[in-house]
N, C-alpha and C positions, 0 to 999 in steps of 0.2 A: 883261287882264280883272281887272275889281276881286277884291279877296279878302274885303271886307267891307262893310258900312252900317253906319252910326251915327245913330241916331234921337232927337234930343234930345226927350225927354217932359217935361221942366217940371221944377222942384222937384230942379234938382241930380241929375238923374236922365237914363242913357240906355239907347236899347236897342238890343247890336249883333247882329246876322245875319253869320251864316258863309252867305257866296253858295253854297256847293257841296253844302252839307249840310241848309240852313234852321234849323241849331241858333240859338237865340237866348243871351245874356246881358246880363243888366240890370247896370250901374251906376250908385252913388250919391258923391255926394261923401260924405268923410269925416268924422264927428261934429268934429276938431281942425280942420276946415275948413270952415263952414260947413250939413255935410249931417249926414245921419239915420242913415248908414251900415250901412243894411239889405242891403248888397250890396257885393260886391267895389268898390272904389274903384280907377279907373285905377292910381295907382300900387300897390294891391294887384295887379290884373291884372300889372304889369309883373314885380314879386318872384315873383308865382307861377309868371311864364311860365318864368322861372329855375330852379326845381325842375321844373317837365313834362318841360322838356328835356335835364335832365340824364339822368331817368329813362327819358325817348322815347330818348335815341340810347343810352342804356347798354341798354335793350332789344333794340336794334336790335344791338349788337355781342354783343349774349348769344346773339339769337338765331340768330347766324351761327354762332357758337362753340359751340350745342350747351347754352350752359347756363341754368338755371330760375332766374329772378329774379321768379320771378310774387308776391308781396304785398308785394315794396319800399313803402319809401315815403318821404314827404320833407315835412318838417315846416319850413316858408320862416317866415322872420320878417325884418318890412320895417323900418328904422329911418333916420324921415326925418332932413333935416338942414335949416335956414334958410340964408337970404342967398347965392341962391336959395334960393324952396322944392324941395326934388330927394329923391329918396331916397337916402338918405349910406353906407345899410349893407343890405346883404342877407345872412340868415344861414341858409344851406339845410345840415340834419341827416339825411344819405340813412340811413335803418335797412333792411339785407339781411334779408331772412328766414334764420331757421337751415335751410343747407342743403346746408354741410359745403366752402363754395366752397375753393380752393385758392390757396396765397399767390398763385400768378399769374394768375388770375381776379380778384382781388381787385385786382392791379394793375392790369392790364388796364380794369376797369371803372370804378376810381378816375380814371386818368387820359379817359376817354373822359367822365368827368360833367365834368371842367375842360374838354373843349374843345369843350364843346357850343356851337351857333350862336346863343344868345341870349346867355349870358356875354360870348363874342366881339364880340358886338355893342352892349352896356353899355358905359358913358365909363370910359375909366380911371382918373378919380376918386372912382368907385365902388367901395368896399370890399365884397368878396365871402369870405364867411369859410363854408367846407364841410367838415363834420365826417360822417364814416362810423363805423358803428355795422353789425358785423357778428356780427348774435347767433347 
């Protein structure tokens, strides 16, 4: 069963449907490319998907483990590269909320944002550079 649609609307522009939920998101191409960039551009989409997941499964181990990571968050910056056009660098900055976690929580969680399944699944001449920030 599909997991998506993608709707070309014209004008460098599409609109994808999550089949299971009917959520929608539009993209545009990017102003250095052509578009208007009023909307995530695919390869924004793909950096971003980088930072959700690290946060979705470090959620997922917290919340087996009992602990509150509720207003993380993660500030992704995309840095393409030429010859291909590809994205060359992905730079996700996970900030913990202050909430007294413990060295080993802290490990624990660290390593669970590196072996997220969208990381894993980027080329491995993609530079992936993650800095944690626990205030």
């Amino acid at each position: 069963m599909p997991t998506s649609t993608v709707l070309y609307l014209g004008g460098l522009r599409t609109e994808c449907t999550h089949l299971k939920s009917g959520q929608k998101i539009i993209t545009d191409a990017p102003t250095d490319n052509h578009g208007k960039g009023e909307a995530f551009s695919p390869t924004d989409l793909a950096a971003t998907s980088l930072g959700t997941c690290m946060l979705t499964v470090m959620g997922i181990v917290a919340q087996r483990h009992g602990i509150d990571m509720e207003g993380a968050r993660a500030e992704v910056t995309k840095i393409m590269a030429e010859g291909p056009r590809r994205i060359g660098e992905i730079q996700v900055i996970i900030t913990m909320p202050p909430k007294g976690y413990t060295d080993e929580q802290k490990q624990l969680l660290e390593a669970t944002a590196h072996a997220c399944p969208v990381g894993k699944s980027l080329s491995a001449d993609l530079k992936e550079v993650v800095e944690f920030t626990w205030e």
